[in-house]
N, C-alpha and C positions, 0 to 999 in steps of 0.2 A: 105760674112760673114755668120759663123754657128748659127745655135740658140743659141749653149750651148760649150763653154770652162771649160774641167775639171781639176783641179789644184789641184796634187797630189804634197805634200812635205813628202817627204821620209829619216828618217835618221836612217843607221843602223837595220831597219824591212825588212829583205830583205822576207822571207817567208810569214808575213803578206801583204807586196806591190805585191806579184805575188798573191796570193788570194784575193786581191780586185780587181785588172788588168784580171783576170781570170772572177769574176762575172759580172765585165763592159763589155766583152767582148760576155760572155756562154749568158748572161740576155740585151744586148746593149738597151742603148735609143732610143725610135723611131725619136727623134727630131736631126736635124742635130749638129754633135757634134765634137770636138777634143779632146783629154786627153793630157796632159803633166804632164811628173812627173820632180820633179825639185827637187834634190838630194844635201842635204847638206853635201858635202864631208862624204859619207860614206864610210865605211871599209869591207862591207860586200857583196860586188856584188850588190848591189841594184839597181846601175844602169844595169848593165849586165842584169840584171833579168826583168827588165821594157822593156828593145830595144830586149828582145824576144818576146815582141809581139808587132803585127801587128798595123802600124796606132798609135802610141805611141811616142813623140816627148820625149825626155830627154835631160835634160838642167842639165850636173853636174859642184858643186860648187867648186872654190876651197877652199873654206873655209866653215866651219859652220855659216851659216848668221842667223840661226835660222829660227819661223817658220813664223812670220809675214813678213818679208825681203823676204822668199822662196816663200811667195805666190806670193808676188807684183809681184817677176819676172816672177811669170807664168801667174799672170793677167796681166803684158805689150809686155809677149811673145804673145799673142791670141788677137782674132779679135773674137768677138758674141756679142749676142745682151745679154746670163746671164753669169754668172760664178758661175759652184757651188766649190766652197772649200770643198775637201775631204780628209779624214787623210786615212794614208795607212794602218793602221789596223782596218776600215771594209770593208763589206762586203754587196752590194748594191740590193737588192733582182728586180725580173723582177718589174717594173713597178714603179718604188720607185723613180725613177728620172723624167721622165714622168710626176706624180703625182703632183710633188716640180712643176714643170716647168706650168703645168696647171695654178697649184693654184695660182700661183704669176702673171699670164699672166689673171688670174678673178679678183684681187686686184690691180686696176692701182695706189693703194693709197701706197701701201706695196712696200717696197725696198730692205727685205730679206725675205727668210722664212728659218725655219728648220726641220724638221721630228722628228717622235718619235722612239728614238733611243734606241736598247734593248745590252743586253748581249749575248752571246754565249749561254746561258739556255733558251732564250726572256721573262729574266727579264727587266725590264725597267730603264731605267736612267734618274735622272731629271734636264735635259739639255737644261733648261733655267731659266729666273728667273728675279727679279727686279735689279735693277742699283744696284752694289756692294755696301755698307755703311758697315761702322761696326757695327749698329743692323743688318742690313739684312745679312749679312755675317754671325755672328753668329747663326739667325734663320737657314739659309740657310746649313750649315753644319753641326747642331743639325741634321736639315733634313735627311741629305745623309747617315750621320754615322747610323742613327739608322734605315732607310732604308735598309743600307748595312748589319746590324745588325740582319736582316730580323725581326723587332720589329712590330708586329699588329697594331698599330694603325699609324705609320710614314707610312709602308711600303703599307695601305689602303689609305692615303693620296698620297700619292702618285701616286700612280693607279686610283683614282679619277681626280687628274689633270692631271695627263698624256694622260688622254683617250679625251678629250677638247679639240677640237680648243680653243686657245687664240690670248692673245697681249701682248706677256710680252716684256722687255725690253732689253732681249737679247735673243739670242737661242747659241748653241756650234757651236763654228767651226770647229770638227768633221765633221760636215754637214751645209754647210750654202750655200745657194742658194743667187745670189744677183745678180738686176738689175748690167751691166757695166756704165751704167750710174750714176746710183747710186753711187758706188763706188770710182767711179771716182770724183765724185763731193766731196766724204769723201777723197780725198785725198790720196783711197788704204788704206791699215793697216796699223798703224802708229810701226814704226822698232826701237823703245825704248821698245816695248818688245820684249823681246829673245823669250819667250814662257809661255804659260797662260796670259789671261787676255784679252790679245788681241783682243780675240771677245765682251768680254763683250764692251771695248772701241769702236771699229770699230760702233758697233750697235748703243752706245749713241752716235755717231757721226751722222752716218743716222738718226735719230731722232733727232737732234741737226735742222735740216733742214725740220722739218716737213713731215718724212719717216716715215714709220709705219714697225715694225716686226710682224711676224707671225709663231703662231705655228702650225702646220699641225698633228693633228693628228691621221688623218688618213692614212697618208705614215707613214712604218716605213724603218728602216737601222739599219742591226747590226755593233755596235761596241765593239771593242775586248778591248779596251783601255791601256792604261799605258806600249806597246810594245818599244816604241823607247824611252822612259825615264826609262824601265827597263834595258838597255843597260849602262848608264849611271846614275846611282841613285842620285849620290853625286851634281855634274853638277845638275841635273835635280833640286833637292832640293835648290840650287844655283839660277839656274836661275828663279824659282820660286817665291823666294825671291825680289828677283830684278824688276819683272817684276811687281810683288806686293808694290812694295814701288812705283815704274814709276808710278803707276796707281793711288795710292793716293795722290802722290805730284801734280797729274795732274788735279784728280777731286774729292780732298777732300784734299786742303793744309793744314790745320788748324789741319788734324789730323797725317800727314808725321810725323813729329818730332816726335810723341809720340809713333810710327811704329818701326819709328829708334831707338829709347830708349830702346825697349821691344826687338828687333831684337841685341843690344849692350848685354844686359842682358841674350840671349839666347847663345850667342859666349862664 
């Protein structure tokens, strides 16, 4: 058994998944490791571009399973003791996997962690947060937009919590490091989401059983974002939707219907 299984889902990023494959590779973890990319029926050579290099397993679909279905397969393809879940548009700097894997192996309480994740400029992204609600939800995208907005005082809050270790109650799955153990005992990501959300659920699951998250502040990982949903915008906003309504009829029923009202009123 390796220390570390990495589970690359790839759809349609084909020059993105050769420049993360490229950094795992130029930058490799010291800890024993596998990658596999697990390719949801793309169009664009992605897999072709993965099985050029070396020690790279590719698992392609024939269908689009999305992204939580794509990981499972490649957490039941692997055999280690973590698994970090990686999106193929970033870019894993020397030491940053290492870091994830220390710090979870110092927390026997902790059953994910995630890194602090920046931009292509190493601006910062705030990629994690409390349990989705619709106040927090609102706060939480107040947040982003006017972060994104490069607005003084969002964009200082911001860089105040992002420089912290925490405990919030999910981290992104971008980057998420997690006990097999763990995981396993959640049941793997639950494949009623297509894509988004996923992690936020996955996390309250682990924590459902008395798991702890963690944010690492001190690894970071650049992520490029929005590369294989720029591909597909309509879809993307689509399945968006859907995985956003999955999530509240699951862990907020009382407020689905009213989702769906606002969602009828938006058609």
């Amino acid at each position: 058994m390796t220390d570390l299984a990495i589970v690359i889902v790839s759809y349609n990023a084909c020059e993105d998944l050769a420049r993360c494959l490229a950094s795992l590779h130029g930058r490799p973890p010291a800890v024993t490791h596998s990658i596999v990319v697990v390719d949801n029926q793309s169009s664009d050579a992605s897999a072709d571009a993965a099985r050029a290099w070396p020690a790279v397993r590719v698992i392609e679909l024939p269908a689009n399973r999305g992204f939580a279905a794509a990981n499972n397969i490649g957490i039941r393809a692997t055999d280690s003791e973590f698994v970090l879940l990686l999106n193929s548009d970033t870019i894993v700097p020397e030491g940053a996997i290492d870091g994830l894997v220390a710090t979870l192996r110092s927390h026997d309480e902790v059953a994910a962690v995630g890194p602090r994740l920046v931009d292509g400029t190493g601006r910062v992204e705030l990629s994690f947060g409390r349990m989705i609600s619709p106040l927090q939800e609102l706060r939480q995208r107040r947040l982003q937009r006017r972060h994104a907005a490069h607005a003084l005082d969002e964009t200082c809050a911001v860089e105040t919590m992002t420089r912290q270790m925490s405990r919030p109650d999910w981290v992104s799955g971008a980057c998420l490091l997690v006990r097999r153990a763990d995981a396993v005992a959640a049941g793997l990501l639950d494949e009623r989401y297509f894509m988004y959300t996923e992690d936020v659920d996955f996390c309250a699951t682990l924590r459902s059983s008395g798991r702890g998250i963690l944010y690492a502040a001190d690894v970071h990982v650049v992520h490029l974002r929005g590369r294989s949903a720029a591909s597909a915008p309509a879809a993307t906003r689509a399945a968006y939707r859907d995985s956003h309504l999955a999530f509240y009829e699951k862990h907020h029923p009382l407020w689905a219907p009213v989702l769906r009202l606002y969602r009828h009123f938006l058609q």
